[in-house]
C-alpha positions as CSV (number, residue, x, y, z in Angstrom):
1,X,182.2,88.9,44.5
2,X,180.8,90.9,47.0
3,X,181.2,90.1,51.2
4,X,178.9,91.2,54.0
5,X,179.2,90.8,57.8
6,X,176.3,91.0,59.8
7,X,175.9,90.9,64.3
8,X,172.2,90.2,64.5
9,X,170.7,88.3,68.2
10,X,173.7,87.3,69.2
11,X,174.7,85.3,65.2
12,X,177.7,86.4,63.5
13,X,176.4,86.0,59.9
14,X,179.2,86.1,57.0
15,X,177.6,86.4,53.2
16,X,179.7,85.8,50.3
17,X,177.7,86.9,46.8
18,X,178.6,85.5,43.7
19,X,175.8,87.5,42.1
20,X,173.6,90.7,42.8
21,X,172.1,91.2,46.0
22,X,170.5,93.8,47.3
23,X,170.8,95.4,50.7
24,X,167.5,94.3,51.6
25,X,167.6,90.8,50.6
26,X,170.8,90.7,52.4
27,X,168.8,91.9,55.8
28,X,166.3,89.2,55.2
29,X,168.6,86.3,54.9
30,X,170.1,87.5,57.9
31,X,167.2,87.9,60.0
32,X,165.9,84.2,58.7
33,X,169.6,82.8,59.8
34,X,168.8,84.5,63.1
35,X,165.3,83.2,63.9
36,X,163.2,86.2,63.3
37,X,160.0,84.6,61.0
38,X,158.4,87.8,59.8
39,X,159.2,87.7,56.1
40,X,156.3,86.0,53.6
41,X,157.7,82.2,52.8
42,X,157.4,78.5,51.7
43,X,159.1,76.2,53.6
44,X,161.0,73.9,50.6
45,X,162.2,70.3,51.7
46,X,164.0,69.6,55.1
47,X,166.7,72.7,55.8
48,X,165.7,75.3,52.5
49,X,163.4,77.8,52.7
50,X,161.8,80.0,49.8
51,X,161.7,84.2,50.1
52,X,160.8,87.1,48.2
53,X,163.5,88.5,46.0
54,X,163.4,92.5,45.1
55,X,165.9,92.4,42.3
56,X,165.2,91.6,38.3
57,X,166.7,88.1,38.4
58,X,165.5,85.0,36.3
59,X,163.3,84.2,39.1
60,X,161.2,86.0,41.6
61,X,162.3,84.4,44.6
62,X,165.2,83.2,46.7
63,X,166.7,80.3,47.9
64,X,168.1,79.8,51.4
65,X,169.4,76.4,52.1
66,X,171.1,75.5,55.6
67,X,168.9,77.7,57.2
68,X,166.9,75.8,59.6
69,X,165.5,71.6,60.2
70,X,161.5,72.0,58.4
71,X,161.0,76.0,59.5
72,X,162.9,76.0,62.5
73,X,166.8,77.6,63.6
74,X,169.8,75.5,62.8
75,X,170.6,73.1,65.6
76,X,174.2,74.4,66.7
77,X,175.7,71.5,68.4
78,X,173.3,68.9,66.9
79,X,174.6,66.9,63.9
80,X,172.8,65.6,61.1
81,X,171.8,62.4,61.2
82,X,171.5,60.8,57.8
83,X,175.1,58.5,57.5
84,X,175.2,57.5,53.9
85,X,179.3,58.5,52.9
86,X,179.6,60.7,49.7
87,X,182.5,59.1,47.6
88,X,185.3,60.4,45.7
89,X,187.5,57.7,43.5
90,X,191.2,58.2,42.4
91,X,193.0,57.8,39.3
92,X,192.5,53.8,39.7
93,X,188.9,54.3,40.2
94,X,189.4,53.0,44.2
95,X,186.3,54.3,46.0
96,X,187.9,56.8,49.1
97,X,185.7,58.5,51.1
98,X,184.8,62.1,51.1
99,X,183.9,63.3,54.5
100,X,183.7,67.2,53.7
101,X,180.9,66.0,51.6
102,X,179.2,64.0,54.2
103,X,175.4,65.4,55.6
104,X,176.8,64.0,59.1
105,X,179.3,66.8,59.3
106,X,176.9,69.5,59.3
107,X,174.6,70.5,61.8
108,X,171.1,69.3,62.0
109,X,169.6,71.9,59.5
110,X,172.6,73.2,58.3
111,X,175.2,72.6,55.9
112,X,178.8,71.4,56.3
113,X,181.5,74.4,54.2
114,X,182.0,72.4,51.4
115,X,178.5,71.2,50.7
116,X,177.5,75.0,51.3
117,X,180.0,76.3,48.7
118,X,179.9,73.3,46.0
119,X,176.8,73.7,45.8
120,X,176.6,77.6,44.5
121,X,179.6,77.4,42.7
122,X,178.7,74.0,40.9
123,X,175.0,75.4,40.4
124,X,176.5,79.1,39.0
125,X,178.8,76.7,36.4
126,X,175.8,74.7,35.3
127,X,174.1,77.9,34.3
128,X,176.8,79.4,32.8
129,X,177.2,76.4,30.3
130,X,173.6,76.8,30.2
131,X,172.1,73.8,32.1
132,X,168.5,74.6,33.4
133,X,169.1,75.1,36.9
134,X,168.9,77.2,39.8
135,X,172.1,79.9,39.5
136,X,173.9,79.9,42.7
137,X,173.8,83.5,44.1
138,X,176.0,82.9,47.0
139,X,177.3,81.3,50.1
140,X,177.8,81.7,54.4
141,X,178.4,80.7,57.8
142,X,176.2,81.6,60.8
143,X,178.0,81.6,64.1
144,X,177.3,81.5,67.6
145,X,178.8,80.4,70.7
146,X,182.0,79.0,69.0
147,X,180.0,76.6,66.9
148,X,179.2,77.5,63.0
149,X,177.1,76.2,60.3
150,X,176.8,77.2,56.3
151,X,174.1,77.7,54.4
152,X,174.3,78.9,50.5
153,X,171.6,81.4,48.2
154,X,170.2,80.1,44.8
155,X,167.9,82.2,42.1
156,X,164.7,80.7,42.3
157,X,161.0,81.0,42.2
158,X,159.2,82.3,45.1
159,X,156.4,79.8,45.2
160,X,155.2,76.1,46.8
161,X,158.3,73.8,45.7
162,X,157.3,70.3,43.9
163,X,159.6,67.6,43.3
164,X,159.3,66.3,39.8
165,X,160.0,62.2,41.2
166,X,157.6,62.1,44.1
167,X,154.5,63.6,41.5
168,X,154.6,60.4,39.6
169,X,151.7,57.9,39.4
170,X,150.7,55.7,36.2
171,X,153.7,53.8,34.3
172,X,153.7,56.3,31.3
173,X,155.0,59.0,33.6
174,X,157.1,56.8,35.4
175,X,158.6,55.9,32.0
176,X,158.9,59.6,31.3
177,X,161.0,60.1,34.4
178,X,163.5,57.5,33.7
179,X,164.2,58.6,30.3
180,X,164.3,62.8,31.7
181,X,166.2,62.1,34.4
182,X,168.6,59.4,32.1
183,X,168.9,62.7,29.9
184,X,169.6,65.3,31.8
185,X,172.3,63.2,33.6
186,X,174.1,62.5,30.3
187,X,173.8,66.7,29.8
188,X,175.4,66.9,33.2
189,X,178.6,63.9,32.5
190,X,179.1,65.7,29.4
191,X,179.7,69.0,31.4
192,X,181.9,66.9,33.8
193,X,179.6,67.4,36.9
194,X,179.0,63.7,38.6
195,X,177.6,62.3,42.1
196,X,174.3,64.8,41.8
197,X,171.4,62.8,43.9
198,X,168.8,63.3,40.8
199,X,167.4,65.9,42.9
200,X,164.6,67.8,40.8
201,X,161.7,70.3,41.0
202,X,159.0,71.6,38.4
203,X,159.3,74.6,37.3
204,X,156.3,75.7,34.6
205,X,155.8,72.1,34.2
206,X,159.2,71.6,33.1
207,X,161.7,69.2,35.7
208,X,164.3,71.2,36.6
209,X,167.6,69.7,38.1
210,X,168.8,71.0,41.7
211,X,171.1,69.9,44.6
212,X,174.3,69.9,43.5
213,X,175.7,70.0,47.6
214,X,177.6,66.8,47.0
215,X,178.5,66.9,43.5
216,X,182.2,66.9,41.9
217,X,183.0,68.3,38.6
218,X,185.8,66.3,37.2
219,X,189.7,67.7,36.1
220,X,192.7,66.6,34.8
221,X,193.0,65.1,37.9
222,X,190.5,62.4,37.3
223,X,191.4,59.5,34.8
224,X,189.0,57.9,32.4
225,X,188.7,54.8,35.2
226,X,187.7,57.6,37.9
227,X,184.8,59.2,35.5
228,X,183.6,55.7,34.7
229,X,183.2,54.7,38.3
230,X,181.3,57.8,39.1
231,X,179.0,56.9,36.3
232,X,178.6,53.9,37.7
233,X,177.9,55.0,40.8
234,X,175.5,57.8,39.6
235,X,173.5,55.3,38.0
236,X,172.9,52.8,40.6
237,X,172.4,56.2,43.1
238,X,169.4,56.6,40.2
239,X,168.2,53.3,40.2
240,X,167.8,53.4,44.9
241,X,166.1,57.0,44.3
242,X,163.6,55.3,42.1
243,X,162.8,52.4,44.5
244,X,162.3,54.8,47.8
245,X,160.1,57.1,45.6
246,X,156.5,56.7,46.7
247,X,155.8,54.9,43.2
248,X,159.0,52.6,44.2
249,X,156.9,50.2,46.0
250,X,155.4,49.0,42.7
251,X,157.3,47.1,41.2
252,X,156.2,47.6,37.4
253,X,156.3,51.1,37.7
254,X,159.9,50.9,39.4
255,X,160.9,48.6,37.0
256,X,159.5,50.9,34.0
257,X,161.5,53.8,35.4
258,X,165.1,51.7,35.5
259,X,164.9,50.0,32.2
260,X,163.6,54.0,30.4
261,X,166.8,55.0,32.5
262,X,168.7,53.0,31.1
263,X,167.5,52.5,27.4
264,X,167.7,56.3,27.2
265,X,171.2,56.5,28.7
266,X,173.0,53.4,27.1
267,X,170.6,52.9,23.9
268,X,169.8,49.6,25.6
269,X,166.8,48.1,27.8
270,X,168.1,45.3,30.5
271,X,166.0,43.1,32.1
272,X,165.2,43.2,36.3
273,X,167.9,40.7,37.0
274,X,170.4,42.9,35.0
275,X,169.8,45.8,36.9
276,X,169.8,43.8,40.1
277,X,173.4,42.5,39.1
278,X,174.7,45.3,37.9
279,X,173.5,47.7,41.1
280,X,175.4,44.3,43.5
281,X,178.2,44.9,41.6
282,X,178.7,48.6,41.5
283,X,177.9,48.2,45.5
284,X,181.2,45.9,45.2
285,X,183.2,48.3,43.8
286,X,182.1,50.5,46.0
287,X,182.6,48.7,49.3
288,X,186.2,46.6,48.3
289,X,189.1,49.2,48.3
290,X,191.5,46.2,48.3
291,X,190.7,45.4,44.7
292,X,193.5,46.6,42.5
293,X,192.5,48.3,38.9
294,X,193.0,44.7,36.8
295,X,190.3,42.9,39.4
296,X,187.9,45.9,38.7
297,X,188.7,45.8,34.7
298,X,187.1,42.1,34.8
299,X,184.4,42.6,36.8
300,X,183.3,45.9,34.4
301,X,183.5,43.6,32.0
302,X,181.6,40.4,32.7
303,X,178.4,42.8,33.6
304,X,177.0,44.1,30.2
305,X,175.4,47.3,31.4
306,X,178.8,47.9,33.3
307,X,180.6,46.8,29.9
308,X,178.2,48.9,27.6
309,X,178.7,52.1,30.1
310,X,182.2,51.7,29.7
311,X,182.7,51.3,26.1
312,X,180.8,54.4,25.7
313,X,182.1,56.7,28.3
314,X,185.5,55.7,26.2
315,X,183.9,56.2,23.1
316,X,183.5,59.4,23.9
317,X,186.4,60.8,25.7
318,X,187.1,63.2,22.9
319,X,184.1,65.2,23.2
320,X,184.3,65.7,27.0
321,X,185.5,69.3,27.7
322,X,188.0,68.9,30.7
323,X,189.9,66.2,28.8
324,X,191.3,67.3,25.7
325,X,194.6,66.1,26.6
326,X,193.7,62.9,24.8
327,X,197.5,61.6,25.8
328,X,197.2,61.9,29.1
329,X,194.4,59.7,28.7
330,X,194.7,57.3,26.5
331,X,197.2,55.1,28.0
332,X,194.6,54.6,31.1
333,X,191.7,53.9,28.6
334,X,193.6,51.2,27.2
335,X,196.0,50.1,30.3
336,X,192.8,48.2,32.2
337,X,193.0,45.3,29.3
338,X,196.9,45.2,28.8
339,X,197.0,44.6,33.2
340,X,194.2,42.0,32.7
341,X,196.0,40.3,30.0
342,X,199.9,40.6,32.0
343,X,198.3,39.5,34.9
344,X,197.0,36.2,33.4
345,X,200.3,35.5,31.9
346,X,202.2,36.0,35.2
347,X,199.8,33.2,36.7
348,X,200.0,31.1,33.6
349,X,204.0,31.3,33.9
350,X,203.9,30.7,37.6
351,X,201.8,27.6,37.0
352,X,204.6,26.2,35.2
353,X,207.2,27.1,36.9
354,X,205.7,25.6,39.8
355,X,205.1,22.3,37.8
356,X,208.7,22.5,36.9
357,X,209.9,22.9,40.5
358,X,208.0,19.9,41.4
359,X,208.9,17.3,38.6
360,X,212.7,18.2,40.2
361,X,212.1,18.1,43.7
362,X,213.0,14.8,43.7
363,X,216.3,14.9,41.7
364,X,217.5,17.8,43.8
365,X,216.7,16.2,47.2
366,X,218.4,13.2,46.4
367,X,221.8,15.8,45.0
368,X,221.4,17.5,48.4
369,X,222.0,14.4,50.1
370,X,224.8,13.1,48.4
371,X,226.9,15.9,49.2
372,X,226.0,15.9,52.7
373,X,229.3,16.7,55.3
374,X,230.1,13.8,57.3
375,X,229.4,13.4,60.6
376,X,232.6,13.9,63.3
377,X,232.8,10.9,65.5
């Protein structure tokens, strides 16, 4: 790991490599960061931009990302403005929010610290455990006039960017993407990495997997009810990226898309309504943090894609790589029915008891009053 500081009009720029850069890719970043536009490059979506790389990488190119609103300096004092909240859930699967992760806490352009760095290191794990991605190369801050932004470095191809999602137009390829995408976000829960956006880009025709600003790679801290619900929440994410893609506004090829998803993911194809249920409830889950871990079991389980996900996520706990301590596991996997069924009986016994009270009141009135003091005169 290799740091840099660099002073260049008036921008303290810090640079922390995770990989080989070289002294003159390091001045161009820095002179991007600082406004100078004299380097060849493709702008790629809102706050990335795509220059020449001089080293023997995998790709030609690199990736600077937090660098500037569609071509132009990071607005210092301006925050984003998109306002959707990036979860986290706890060991009872309770949605919590996760501000760090949030695009409103970075600067119009920029990134926020945490986005900036999760998304390197998260993208430089994937390609260790050999996930096609873009390698994470690095991470930094830009600072000027006490106010500073992030921005992070990926290995990738110096030419025109093309999202895989927003190229699609007959219901065959539409198809196709549900089942790619379904596919390559099993490959990514099986490497623990959840909450990734689906973002995507074609690389030699292939789709390639990218953006992983926001995502969280599970531990030992996580329980099996915290990895279900970001399933869960990963797959109705999936299923709104499809419907504001520009094909979204059709509703076979929308449709097409969700139920390929879905067949792919849980072996399964569920009908509109289905998917319409199951994406109110997971917004449920979501939204309600007063609902204990029993009121969450039954709800999983009266939606069948919610019940299927479930059963299989369980199903394979064993093969997941950060939770080979099957004990410490297994007595959540199990616990959600045991509560369900406890829970039932308390009500059933309280039912009774409450009967029973009432079939007395009577008798014990009328022994109250007999024993009543007498009055003084």
């Amino acid at each position: 790991m290799m740091k840099r500081t660099l002073r260049l009009s008036g921008y303290d720029i810090e640079l922390t490599a995770l990989a080989a850069l070289d002294e003159r890719e390091i001045e161009m970043i820095a002179r991007y960061l600082a406004g100078h536009r004299d380097d060849p490059r493709y702008l790629s979506e809102g706050r990335a931009v795509l220059l020449p790389g001089s080293l023997a990488r995998r790709f030609d190119g690199i990736k600077l990302k937090g660098c500037g609103l569609l071509g132009g300096k990071v607005a210092l004092g301006r925050l984003h403005g998109a306002r959707y909240s990036v979860p986290r859930f706890d060991f009872e699967g309770t949605f919590l929010p996760d501000p760090a992760r949030d695009h409103h806490r970075a600067p119009a352009g920029g990134m926020s610290y945490q986005q900036a760095v999760n998304e390197a290191k998260v993208a430089q794990y994937l390609d260790g455990k050999g996930f096609e991605t873009l390698p994470g190369l690095g991470y930094g801050s830009v600072h000027k006039d006490g106010i500073t932004s992030w921005f992070c470095i990926l290995d990738a191809p110096f030419a025109p960017a093309r999202s895989h999602i927003q190229s699609i137009t007959t219901i065959k390829q539409a198809v196709d993407a549900g089942a790619l995408y379904a596919s390559t976000q099993d490959q990514l829960s099986r490497l623990d990495v959840y909450l990734t956006l689906l973002g995507s880009t074609v690389i030699d025709g292939r789709m390639v997997r990218k953006d992983f600003h926001t995502a969280r790679v599970a531990s030992l801290d996580d329980s099996p009810a915290s990895l279900l619900a970001y399933q869960l929440f990963d797959l109705r994410f999936a299923f709104r990226i499809y419907e504001a893609a520009p094909f979204g506004s059709d509703a076979e090829k929308r449709q097409a898309a969700q139920s390929a998803h879905l067949e792919t993911l849980l072996g399964v194809a569920f009908s509109p309504q289905a998917i319409r249920r199951f994406m109110s409830l997971v917004y449920r889950l979501s939204a309600d943090p007063i609902l204990d871990l029993s009121g969450r079991a039954r709800l999983l389980d009266r939606d069948p894609i919610a019940s299927l996900a479930q059963q299989q996520l369980y199903e394979r706990f064993d093969e997941v790589a950060t939770l080979r301590t099957i004990l410490a596991t297994t007595p959540v996997v199990y616990a959600t029915r045991r509560i369900i069924w406890t829970t039932r009986a308390q009500r059933l016994i309280g039912r009774a008891l409450g009967r029973f009270r009432g079939w007395f009141a009577p008798l014990r009135r009328a022994w109250r009053g007999s024993i009543r003091p007498a009055r003084s005169r």
